[in-house]
C-alpha positions as CSV (number, residue, x, y, z in Angstrom):
1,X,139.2,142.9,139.5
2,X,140.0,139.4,140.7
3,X,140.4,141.0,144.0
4,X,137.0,142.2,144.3
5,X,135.5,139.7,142.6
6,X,137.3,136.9,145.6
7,X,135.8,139.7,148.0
8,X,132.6,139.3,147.3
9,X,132.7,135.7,146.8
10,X,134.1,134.7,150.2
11,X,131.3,135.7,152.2
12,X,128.9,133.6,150.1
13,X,131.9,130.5,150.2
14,X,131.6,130.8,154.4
15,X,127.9,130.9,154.7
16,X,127.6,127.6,152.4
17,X,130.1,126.7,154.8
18,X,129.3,127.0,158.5
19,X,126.7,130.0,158.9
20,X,123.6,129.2,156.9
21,X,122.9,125.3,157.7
22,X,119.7,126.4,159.0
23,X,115.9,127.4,157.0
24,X,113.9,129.6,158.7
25,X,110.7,131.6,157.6
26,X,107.9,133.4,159.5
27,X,106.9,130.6,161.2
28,X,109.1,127.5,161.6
29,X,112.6,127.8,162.0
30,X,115.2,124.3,161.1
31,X,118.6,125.0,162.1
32,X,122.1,122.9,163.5
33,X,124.4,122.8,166.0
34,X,127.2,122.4,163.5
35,X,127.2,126.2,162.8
36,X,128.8,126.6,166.9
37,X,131.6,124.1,166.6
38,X,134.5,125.3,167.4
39,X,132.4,128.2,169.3
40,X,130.3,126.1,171.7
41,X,129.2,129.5,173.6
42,X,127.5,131.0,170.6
43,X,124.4,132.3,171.3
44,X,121.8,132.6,168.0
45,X,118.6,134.8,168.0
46,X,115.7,133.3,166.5
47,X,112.4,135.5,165.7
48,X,109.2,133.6,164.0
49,X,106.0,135.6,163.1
50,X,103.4,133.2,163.3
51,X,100.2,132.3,165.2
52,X,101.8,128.3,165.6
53,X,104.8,126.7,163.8
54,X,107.6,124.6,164.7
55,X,111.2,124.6,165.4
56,X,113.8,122.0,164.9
57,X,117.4,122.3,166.0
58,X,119.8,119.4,165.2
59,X,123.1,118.7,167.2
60,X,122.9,121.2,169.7
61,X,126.0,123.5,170.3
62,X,125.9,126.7,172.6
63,X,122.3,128.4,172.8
64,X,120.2,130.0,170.6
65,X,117.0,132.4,172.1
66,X,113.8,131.9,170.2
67,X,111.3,135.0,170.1
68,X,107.7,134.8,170.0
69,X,105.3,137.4,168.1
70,X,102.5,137.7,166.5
71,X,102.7,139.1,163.0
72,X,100.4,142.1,163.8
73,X,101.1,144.7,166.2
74,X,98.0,145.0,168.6
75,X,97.3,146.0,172.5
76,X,95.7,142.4,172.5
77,X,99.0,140.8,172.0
78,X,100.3,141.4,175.8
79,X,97.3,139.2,176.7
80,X,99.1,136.1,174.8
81,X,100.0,132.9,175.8
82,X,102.6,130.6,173.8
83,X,101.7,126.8,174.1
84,X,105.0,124.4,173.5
85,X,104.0,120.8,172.6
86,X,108.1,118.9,172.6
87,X,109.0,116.1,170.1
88,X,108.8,112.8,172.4
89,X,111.8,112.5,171.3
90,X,113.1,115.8,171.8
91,X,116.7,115.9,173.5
92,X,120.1,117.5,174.0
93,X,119.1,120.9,175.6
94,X,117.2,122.7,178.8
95,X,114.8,125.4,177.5
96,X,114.4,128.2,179.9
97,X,112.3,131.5,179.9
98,X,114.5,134.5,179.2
99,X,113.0,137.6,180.9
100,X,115.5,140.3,180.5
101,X,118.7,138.4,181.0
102,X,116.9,136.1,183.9
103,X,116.6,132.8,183.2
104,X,113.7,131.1,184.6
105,X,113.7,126.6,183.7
106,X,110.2,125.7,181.6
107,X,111.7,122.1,180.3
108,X,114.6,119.8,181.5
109,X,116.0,117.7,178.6
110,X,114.9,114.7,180.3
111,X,110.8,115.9,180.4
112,X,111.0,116.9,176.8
113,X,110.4,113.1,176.1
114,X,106.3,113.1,177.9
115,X,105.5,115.2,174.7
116,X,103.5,117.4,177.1
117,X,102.4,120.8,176.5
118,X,103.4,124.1,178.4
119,X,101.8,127.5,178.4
120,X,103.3,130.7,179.7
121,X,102.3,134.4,179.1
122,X,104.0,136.2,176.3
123,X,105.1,138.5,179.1
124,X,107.5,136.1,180.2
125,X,110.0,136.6,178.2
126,X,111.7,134.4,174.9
127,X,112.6,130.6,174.7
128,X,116.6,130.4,175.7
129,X,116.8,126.9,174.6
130,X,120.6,125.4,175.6
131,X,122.3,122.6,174.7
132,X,123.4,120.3,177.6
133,X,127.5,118.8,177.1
134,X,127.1,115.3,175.5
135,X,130.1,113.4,174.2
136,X,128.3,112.5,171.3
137,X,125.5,115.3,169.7
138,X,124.8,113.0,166.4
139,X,121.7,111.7,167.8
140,X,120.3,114.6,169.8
141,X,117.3,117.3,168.0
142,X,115.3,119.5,170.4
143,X,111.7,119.5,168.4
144,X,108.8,121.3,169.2
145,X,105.7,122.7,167.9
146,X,104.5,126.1,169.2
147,X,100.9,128.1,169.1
148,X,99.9,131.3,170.4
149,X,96.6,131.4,172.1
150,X,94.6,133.5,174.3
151,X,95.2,133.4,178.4
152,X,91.7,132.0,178.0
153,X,92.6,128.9,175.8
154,X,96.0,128.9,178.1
155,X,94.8,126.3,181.1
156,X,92.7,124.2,178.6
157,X,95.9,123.7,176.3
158,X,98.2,123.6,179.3
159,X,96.0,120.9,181.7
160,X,93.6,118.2,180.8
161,X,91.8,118.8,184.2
162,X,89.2,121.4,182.3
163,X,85.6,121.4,184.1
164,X,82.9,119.1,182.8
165,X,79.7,121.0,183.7
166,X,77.4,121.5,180.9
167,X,77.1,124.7,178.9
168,X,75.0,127.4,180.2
169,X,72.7,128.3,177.3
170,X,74.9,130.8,176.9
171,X,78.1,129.7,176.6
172,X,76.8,126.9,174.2
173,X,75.3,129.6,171.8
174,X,78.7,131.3,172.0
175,X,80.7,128.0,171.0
176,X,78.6,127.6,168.2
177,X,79.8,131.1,167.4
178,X,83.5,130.6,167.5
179,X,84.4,127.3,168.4
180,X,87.1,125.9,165.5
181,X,84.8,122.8,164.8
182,X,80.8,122.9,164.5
183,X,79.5,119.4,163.6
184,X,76.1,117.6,164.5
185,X,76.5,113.6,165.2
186,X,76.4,110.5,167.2
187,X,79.1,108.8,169.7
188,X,80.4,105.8,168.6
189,X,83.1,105.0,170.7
190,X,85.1,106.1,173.3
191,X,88.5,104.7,174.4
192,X,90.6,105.1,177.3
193,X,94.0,106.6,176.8
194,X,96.7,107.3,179.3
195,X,95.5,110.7,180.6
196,X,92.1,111.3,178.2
197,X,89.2,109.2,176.3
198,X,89.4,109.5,172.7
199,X,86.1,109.9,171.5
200,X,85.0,108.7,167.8
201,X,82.0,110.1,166.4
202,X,80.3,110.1,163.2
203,X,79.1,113.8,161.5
204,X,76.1,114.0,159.7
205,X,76.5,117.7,159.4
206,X,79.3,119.8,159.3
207,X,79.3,123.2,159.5
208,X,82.7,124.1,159.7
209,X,86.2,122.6,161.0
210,X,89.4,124.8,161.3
211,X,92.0,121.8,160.2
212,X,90.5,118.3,159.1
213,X,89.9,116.8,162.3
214,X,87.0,114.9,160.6
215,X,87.3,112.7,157.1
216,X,84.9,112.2,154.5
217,X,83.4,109.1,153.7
218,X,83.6,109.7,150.1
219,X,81.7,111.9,147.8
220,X,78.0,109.8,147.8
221,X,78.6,109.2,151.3
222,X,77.2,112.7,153.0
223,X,78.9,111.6,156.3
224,X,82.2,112.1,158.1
225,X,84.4,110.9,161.1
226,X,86.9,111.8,163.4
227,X,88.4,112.0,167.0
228,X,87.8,114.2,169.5
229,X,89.8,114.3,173.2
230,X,87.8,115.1,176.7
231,X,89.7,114.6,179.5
232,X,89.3,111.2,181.7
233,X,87.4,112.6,184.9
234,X,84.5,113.5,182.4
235,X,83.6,109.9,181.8
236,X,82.4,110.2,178.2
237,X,80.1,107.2,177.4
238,X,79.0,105.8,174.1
239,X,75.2,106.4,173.4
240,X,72.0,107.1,171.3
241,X,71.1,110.3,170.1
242,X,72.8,113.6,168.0
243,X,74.4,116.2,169.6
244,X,76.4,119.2,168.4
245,X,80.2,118.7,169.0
246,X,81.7,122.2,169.4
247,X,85.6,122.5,170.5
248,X,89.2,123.5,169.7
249,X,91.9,122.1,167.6
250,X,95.3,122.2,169.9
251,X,98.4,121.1,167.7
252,X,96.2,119.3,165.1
253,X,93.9,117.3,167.7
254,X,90.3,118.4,168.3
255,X,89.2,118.7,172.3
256,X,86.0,119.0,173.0
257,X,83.9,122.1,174.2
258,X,80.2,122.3,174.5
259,X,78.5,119.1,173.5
260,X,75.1,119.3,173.7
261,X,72.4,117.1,172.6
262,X,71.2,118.3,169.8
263,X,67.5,118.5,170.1
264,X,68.5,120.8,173.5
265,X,70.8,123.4,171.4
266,X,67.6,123.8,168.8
267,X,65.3,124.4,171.8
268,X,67.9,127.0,173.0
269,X,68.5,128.3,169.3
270,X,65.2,128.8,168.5
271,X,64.1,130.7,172.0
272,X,67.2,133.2,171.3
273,X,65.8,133.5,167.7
274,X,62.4,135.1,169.3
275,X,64.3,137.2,171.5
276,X,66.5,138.7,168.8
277,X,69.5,137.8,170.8
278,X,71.4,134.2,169.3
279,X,74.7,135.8,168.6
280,X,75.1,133.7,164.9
281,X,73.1,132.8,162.3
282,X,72.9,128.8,162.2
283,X,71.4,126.6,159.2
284,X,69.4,124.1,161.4
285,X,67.3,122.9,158.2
């Protein structure tokens, strides 16, 4: 009986031990180094479920390969992009593209540190993420938060160089449509950062937001504000008038899409109306 009883808990004794100084769920995976000492070739596999989470992997030993997926099986799937956004100050490892045994270099340890994002097609294989030999791993994590996005979504989240054209008619209607943040306000400021304007602007009507990129000014205040990013070749200027800030929220920051003035998107609204072809209801009372 005591025999068994040792059996069974031994396993459980090791894992508190070495094996399971990691958490991982569906979508964000925190794990350590310390489970490969002693075995500084180990190789871990990693699989996360999720649309966007995070990974977080302290004193890097050996390698472990991160997989990518959905949590849905669809044909739309093999038209996804994953979008990496490093720690700046991620270190300690080179992450590569893993395509069937071929490895092909996405991040050096030392580019981690810009806190830039990179896009690649979901086609391209898993994250091989391996630790680079230091002397001393107690201050080295590799951090990063990850999202899966469509190939259309890929060069906007990838490159800050989007166009700057206005809207077609169309294409405004649309972002109204499906855009994560709908909101109708005023420019208040606009500041110039190291490679984009940050853009402050106060709502006097929201209609929706996918995270809160805009605050409330309090419950008897019926007005909110917020940032939104354009890139620096748009030259965004503070001004009078409303317009309707449409966009997308990439790694919990809102970047502008179609920004028309507002009085021009009820003109086009309306004329849609008549024709029976505005392809979403809009309260513009």
């Amino acid at each position: 009986m005591l025999t068994s009883m040792l059996a069974l808990l031994l396993p459980l004794l090791l894992c508190r031990i070495s094996f399971c100084q990691y958490s991982s769920d569906q979508c964000s995976w925190k794990g350590s180094g310390l489970t490969h000492e002693g075995h500084t070739r180990d190789v871990e596999q990693v699989y996360l479920r999720c649309s966007q989470g995070s990974l977080e992997w302290l004193y890097p030993t050996g390698a472990i390969i991160v997989n990518l997926r959905p949590n849905m099986v669809s044909p739309a799937a093999a038209r996804l992009s994953v979008c990496i956004k490093p720690s700046t100050e991620s270190s300690g490892t080179n992450i590569y593209l893993d395509r069937n045994g071929k490895l092909r270099l996405l991040l050096r340890e030392q580019d981690q540190a810009q806190g830039k994002v990179h896009c690649f097609s979901i086609q391209e294989g898993a994250l091989f993420i391996e630790a680079v030999p230091h002397m001393d791993i107690s201050r080295r994590i590799t951090a990063f938060q990850y999202e899966l996005v469509s190939d259309r979504l890929r060069v906007e989240a990838q490159s800050l160089s989007a166009p700057c054209q206005p809207c077609s008619n169309t294409e405004m209607l649309l972002a109204v449509c499906t855009s994560d943040f709908v909101a109708r306000g005023s420019i208040k400021k606009v500041d110039q950062e190291v490679d984009h304007s940050s853009v402050t602007v106060e709502i006097s009507r929201l209609y929706r937001q996918k995270t809160q990129v805009f605050v409330s000014g309090g419950v008897r205040v019926r007005s909110w504000t917020g940032h939104i990013n354009m890139p620096l070749q748009c030259g965004v200027r503070s001004g009078e008038g409303e317009f309707l800030f449409t966009g997308t929220v990439r790694f919990g920051e809102a970047w502008m899409g179609c920004a028309p003035r507002y009085k021009d998107f009820l003109r086009v609204y309306h004329e849609a109306q008549l024709q029976g072809n505005h392809p979403c209801q809009v309260d513009t009372d």
